[in-house]
C-alpha positions in Angstrom: -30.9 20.0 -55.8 -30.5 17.1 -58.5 -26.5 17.7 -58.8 -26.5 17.0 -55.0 -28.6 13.8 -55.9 -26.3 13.1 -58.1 -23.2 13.4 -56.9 -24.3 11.8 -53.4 -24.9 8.5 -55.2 -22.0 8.5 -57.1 -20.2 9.2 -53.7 -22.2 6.5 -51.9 -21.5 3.8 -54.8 -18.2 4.3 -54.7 -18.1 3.9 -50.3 -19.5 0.9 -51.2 -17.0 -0.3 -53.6 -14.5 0.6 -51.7 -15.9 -1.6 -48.5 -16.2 -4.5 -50.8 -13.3 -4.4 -52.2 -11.3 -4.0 -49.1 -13.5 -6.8 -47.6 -12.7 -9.2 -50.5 -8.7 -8.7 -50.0 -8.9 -9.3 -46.5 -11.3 -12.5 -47.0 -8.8 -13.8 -49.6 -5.1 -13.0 -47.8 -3.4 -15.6 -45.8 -4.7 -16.0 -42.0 -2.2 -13.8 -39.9 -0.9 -15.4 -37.0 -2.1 -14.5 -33.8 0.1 -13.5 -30.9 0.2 -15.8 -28.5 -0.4 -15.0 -24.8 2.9 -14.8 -22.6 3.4 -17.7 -20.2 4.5 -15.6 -17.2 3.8 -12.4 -16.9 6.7 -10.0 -15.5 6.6 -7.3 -13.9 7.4 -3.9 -15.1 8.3 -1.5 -12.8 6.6 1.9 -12.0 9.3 4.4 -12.2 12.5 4.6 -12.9 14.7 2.4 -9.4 11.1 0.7 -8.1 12.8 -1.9 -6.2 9.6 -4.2 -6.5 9.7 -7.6 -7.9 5.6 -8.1 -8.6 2.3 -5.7 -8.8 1.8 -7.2 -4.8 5.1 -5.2 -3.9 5.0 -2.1 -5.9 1.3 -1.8 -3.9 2.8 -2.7 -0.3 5.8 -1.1 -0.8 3.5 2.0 -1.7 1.3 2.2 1.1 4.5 2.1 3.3 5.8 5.3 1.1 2.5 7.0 2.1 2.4 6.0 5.7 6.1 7.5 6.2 5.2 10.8 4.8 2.4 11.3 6.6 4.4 10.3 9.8 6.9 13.5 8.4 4.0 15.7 7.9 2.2 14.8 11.2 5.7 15.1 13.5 6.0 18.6 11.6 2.4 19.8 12.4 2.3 18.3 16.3 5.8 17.8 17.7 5.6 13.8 17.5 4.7 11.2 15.3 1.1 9.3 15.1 0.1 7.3 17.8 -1.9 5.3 15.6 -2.6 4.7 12.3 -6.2 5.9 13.1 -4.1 9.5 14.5 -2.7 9.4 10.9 -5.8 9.3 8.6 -6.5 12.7 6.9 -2.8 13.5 6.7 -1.1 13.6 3.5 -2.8 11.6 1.3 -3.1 8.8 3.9 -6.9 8.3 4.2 -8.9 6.9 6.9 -10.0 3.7 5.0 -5.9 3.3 4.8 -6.1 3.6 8.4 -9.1 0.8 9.3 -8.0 -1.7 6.4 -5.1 -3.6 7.5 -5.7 -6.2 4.9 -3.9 -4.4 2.0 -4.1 -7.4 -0.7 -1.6 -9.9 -1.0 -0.6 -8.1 2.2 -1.5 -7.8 6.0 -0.2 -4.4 7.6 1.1 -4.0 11.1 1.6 -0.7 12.9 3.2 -0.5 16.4 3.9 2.5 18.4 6.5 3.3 21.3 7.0 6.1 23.4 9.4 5.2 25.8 10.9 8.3 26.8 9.7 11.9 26.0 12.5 12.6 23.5 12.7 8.9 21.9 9.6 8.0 20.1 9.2 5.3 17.7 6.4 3.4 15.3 7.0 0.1 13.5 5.7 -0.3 9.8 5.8 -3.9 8.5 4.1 -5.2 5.5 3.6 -8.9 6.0 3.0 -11.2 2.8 0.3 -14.3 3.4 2.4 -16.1 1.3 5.8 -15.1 1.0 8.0 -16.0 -2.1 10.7 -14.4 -4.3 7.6 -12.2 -5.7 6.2 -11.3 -2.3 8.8 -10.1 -0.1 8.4 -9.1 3.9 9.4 -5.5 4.1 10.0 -3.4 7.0 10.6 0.7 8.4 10.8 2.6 11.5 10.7 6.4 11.8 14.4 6.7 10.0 12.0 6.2 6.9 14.4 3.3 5.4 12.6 0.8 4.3 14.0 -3.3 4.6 13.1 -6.3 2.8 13.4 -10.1 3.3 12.5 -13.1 1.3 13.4 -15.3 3.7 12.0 -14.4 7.4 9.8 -11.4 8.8 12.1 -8.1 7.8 13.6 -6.8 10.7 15.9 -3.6 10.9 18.9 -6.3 9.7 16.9 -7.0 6.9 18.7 -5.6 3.8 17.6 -2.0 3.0 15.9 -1.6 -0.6 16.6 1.1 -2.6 
């Protein structure tokens, strides 16, 4: 029991050495610079192709992706696509909160359905920024599932497609 003693003290003094020691080189070397902050931050995409130009896009252009497979998987289960986006909650991974929140951010959401003739149905997707810039882009689908963008106007179906 007194070896233990023993040999615990030595091993606490030398901790303690240690600590001051290391705290006495540190106190005594040169300030390091630190890093500074970049000015702009840019953005870095999500996966390998992400056509999105800001954090804003990647999340618009996002909901869109989910919104268009739930339209697949809904057409598949029922014969037709969603009437509504309130028709479309609990499918896929599109949730109802999805569904009743139009206000997606930087972003408003706009959904539009047509049923002109029983074998030509169609919805509208658009993603409309409230301020729209070279960051913030307008973007655009129908049921084809190809997505448009426009950093000029509204996105339209002449708007160029995105990858």
């Amino acid at each position: 029991m007194r070896m233990q003693r023993y040999w615990a003290g030595i091993l606490a003094v030398g901790m303690m050495g240690a600590g001051l020691a290391k705290a006495e080189a540190q106190s005594s070397a040169p300030p390091t610079e630190q890093p500074s902050a970049p000015a702009a931050s840019t953005y870095q995409p999500k996966f390998p192709g992400d056509p999105a130009r800001s954090d804003s896009e990647a999340q618009a252009l996002g909901y869109m992706r989910v919104v268009l497979r739930a339209q697949n998987i809904y057409k598949k289960r029922h014969g037709k696509y969603a009437p509504s986006l309130e028709a479309l909650a609990g499918t896929g991974s599109f949730t109802k909160r999805m569904a009743h929140t139009t206000d997606r951010g930087d972003y408003t959401a706009s959904f539009l359905s047509r049923h002109e003739a029983p074998d030509r149905e169609q919805f509208v997707l658009t993603m409309t920024p409230k301020h729209m810039d070279s960051e913030h882009r307008s973007f655009y689908a129908e049921e084809d599932g190809v997505i448009h963008a426009d950093d000029q106007k509204p996105a339209d179906m002449s708007s160029p497609k995105i990858r």
